[in-house]
N, C-alpha and C positions, 0 to 999 in steps of 0.2 A: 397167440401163444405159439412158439415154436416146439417143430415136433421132430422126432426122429422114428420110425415106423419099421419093425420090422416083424417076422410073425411070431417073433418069440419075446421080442422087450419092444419099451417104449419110451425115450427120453423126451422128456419136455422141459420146458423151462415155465415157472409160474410166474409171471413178470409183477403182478401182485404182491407178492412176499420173495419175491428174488430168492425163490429157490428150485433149486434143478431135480428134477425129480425122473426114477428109474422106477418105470411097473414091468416086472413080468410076467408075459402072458401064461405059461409054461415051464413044467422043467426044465434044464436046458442041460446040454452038454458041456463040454471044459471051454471049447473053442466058442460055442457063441456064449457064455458067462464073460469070457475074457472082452467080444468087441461089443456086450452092451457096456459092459464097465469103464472099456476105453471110450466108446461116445457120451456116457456121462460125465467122467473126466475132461471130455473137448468140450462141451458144455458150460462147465466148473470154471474152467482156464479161459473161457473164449468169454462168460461174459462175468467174471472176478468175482464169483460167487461164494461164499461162506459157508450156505446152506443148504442140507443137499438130504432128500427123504428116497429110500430105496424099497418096494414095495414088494415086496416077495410071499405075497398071499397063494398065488401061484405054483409056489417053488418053492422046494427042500431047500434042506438045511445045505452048507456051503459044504463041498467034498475035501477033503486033508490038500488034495492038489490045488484046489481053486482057492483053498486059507492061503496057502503059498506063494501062489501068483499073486493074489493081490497085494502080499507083504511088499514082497521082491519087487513087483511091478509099480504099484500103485502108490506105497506106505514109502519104503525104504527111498524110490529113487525122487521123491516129492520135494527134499528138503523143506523150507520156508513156505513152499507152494499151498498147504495143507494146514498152515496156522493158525488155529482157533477156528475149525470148524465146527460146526453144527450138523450132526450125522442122525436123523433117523430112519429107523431100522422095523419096516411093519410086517407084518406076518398073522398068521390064524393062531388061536389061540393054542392049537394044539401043540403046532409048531414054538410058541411062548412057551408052553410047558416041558416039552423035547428039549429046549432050549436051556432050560434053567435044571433039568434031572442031567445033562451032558454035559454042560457051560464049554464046550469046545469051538464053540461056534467063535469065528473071527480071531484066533489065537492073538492075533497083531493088538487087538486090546489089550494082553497081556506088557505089549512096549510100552514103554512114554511117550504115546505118539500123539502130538497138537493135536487132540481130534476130541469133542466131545460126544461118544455114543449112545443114545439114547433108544431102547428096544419098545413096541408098540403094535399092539391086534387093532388098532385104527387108524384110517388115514387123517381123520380130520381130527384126532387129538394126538398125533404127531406133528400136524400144520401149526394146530394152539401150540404147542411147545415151542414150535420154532421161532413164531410170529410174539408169542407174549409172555415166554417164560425166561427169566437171568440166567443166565451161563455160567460156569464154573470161570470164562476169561471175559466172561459184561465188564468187568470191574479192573483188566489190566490195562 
């Protein structure tokens, strides 16, 4: 399994279910938010991934600046790059609940953006979704 290590994230790739997966160890800052995201995305791109679970049990909700960044950085400049993925999204249940009394979490959901996101308080019925559940584009 390939790993990316540092003391506040950890990207791996699951070679099993071909999906690139982001744990947070910690809250983080704007600046390392931004270069675990960018080593997931190298990730993503290096081995033509789809599928991609980001595990933030860890870690607050996303700050209005880091919605931003990702939009701008991530979302906006991706074009075609990002077509019909598969995004889950884990978290503590609190955090689920915070989540759904705010819904400001990820504004970029609010686009039309190729991504299917899926929110989840476990990791391994975030895997089953990915691994054995239709997609809104299974079928394009």
């Amino acid at each position: 399994m390939l790993t990316f290590e540092t003391d506040f994230y950890q990207v791996s790739l699951d070679d099993t279910n071909q999906v690139a997966i982001l744990f947070w160890k910690r809250e983080v800052t704007l600046p390392e938010f931004q270069e675990g995201s960018l080593a997931l995305r190298e990730v993503i791109k290096q081995y033509q991934l789809n599928k991609w679970l980001v595990n933030s049990t860890h870690k607050g909700l996303l700050s209005p600046e880091a919605e931003d960044w990702l939009t701008a950085t991530i979302f906006d400049n991706a074009g075609d790059k990002f077509l019909m993925h598969q995004v889950a999204y884990v978290m503590t249940e609190e955090k689920y609940q915070e989540m759904v009394q705010d819904y400001s979490l990820l504004r970029a959901s609010h686009k039309k953006l190729p991504l299917e996101i899926h929110y989840f308080t476990s990791q391994d019925e975030a895997l089953h979704w990915m691994v054995h559940e239709h997609t809104t584009f299974s079928h394009q």
